[in-house]
N, C-alpha and C positions, 0 to 999 in steps of 0.2 A: 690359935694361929689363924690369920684371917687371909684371903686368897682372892684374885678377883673371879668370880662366875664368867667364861665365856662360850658364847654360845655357838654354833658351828654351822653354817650355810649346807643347805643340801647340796651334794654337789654332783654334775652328771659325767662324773671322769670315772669311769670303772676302773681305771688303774688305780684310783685312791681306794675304790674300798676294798679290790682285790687285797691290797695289803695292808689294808687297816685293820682288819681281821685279825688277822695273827699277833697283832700287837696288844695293844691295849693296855689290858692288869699284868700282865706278866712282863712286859717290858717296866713296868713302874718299878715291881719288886725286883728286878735286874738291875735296876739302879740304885734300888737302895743298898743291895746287898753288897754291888760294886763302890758304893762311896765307904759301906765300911770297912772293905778291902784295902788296906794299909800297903804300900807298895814301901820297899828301902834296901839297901846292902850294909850286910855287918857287920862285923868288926873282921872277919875272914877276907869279904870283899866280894861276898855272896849275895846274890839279888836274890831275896826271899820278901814273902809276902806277911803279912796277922793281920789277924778278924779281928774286927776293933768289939766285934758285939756279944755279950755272953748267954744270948738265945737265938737259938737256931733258928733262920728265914725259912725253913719250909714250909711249916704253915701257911705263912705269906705265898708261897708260890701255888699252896694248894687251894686256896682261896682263889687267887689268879685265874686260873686254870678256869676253877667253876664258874667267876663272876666272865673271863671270857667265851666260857660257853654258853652261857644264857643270852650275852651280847648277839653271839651265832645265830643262838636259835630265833632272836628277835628278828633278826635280819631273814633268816629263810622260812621262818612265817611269813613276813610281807613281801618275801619274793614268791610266795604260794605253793614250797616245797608240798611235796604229798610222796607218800610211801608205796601206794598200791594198793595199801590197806582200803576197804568200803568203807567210807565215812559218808554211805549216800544219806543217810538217814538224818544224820546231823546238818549235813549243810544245805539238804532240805527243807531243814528247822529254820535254818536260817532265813534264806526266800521267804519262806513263809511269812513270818514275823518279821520280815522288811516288807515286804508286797503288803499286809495288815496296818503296814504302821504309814505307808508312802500316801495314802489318800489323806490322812489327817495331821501328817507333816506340812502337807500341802494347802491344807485347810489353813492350819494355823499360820504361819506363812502368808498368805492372803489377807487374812483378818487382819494381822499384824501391820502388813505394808497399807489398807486400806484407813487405819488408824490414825496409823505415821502421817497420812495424806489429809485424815482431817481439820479446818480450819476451826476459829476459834469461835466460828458462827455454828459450828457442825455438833456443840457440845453433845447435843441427846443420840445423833447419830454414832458418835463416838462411844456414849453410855453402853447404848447396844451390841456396839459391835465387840468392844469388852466384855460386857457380859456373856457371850457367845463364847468368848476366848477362855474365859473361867469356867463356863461348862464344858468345855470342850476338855478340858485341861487333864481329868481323873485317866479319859481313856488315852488322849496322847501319851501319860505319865507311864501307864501301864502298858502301852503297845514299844515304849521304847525301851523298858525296862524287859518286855520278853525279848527286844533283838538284841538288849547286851548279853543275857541266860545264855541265847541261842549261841551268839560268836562267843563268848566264854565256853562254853561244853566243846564246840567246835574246835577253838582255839586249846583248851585243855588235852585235846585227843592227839590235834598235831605237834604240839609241842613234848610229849610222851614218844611218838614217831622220830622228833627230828635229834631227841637226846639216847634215843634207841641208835638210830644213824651214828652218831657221832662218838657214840661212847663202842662201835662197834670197829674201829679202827685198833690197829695195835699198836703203832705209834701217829702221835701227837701232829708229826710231820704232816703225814701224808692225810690224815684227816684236815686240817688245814688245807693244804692243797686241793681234795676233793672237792671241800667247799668251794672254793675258789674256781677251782675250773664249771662248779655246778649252776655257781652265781653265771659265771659268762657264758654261758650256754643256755642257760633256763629265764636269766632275767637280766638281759644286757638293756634290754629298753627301760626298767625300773631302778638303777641307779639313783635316783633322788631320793626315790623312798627309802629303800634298804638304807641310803646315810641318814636319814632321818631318824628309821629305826635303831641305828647303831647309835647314836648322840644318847638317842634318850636313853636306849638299854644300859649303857655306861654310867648318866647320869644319876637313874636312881642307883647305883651300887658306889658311886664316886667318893662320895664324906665318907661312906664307910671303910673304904678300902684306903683313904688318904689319912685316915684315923689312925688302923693298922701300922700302915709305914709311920705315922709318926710315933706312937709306943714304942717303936724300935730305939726311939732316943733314949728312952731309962735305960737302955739293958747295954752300955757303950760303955768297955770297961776302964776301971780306974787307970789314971795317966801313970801309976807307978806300974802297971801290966804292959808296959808298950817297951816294947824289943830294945834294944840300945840300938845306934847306926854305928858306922866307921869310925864317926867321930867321935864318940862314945857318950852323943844324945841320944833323948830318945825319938824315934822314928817319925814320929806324931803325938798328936795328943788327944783327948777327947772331946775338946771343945772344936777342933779341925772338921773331927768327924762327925762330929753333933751338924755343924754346918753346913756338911757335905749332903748327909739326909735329908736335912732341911729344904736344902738346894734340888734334890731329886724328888720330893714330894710334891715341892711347888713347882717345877717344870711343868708337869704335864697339865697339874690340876688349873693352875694361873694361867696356862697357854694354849686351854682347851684340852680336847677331848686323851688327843697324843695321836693323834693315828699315826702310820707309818705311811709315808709317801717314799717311792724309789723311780716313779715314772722321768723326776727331772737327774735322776743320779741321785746315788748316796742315800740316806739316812734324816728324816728331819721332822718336828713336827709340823704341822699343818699349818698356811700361812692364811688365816682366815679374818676377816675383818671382827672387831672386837662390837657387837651388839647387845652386849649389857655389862654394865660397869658394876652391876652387884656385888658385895659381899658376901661370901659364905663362911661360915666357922666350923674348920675342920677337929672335930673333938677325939682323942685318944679314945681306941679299942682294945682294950686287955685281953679280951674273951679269948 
């Protein structure tokens, strides 16, 4: 199944990612689960409901759950949650091996733009200043390779913190909510990032998790399993709900990220201008 890739403007309206949060994967697998929820009255004249699916969505909601917790933690990384916990050590590391790496960032950088500026009379001077740029190049290579180490081990420590946090809540709800009030109190001025951080967090778990919901198409049971109605058809069929799945995988994946907006009233996904017309190929996940 092919879907268009769209990509998602940072946006600086805290009401959007206050309750972008809580949505996400779990509002995806709430749709699928509800498309295979078969609604009808029967022959009695009784409004009852059948699962059109013959494997149970919870996995999907626990996958949800995870893939929106990581989304979280992406987010209160770049809003610069911290525990209490001493992490001086580490983000000492870090300083360090930025302050080490800034003078020959800078170096190169110069080189580069003095290059750019040479004409076509300047050949030998240009030879030079390339060459400078290829010596230079082992320790640049190496001084920014120790500041990724550094914000990795850094990053590794806070992220252990922020799923200690969150996994410390007893319900679902009110961790949600914590976040939220933590975001607008701690990092009201950084809205653009934290959606930035949210887009991409979503994004790499996206194929995987639109994989998922589409597997749920083989497991939609035979059209002879579907209830009789009043009128003594049956209720639905399996190609309806095949459709309906369909319909809730490509929602959110085709129309962006899905965040939840309620700032204008109501419910809806995000009305964001379309900046890549990509196709992606969402592949079935059995695992």
């Amino acid at each position: 199944m092919k879907v268009l890739k769209k990509d998602l403007t940072a946006s600086s309206c805290g009401e959007q990612i206050k309750n972008a949060i809580p949505c996400t994967f779990r509002n995806h697998a709430a749709a699928v689960k509800s498309a295979a929820t078969v609604h009808y009255v029967d022959q009695s004249g009784l409004d009852k409901t059948f699962f059109a699916l013959t494997a149970p969505v919870d996995p999907l909601f626990t996958i949800a759950d995870q893939y929106d917790d990581d989304v979280i933690a992406a987010c209160l990384l770049v809003a610069g949650y911290r525990s209490g916990r001493d992490l001086t050590d580490l983000e000492n590391a870090v300083k360090t091996a930025e302050s080490a790496a800034a003078p020959l960032e800078k170096r190169d950088a110069d080189l580069r733009k003095q290059a750019a500026a040479c004409k076509d009379s300047d050949a030998a001077k240009h030879a030079t200043i390339m060459a400078e740029i290829s010596k230079n190049g082992p320790a640049l290579a190496a001084a920014r390779d120790a500041v990724e180490k550094a914000r990795a081990a850094l990053g590794e420590q806070l992220e252990k913190d922020i799923h200690s946090w969150l996994n410390g809540f007893e319900k679902r709800a009110g961790m949600l909510t914590a976040v939220s009030e933590w975001l607008y109190k701690n990092a009201s001025d950084g809205f653009a990032a934290i959606a930035k951080a949210a887009d991409l967090a979503v994004r790499r778990r996206a194929g995987d998790f639109a994989g998922r919901m589409l597997a749920m198409v083989d497991n939609i049971a035979a059209d002879d399993a579907f209830p009789l109605n009043q009128k003594g058809r049956r209720a639905s069929c399996a190609d309806n709900v095949e459709n309906d799945i369909i319909k809730a995988i490509k929602r959110p994946f085709n129309g962006g990220v899905g965040y939840k907006h309620t700032a204008t009233g109501g419910t809806r996904y995000c009305d964001v201008p379309l900046k890549s017309g990509s196709e992606i190929t969402i592949e079935k996940v059995t695992d």
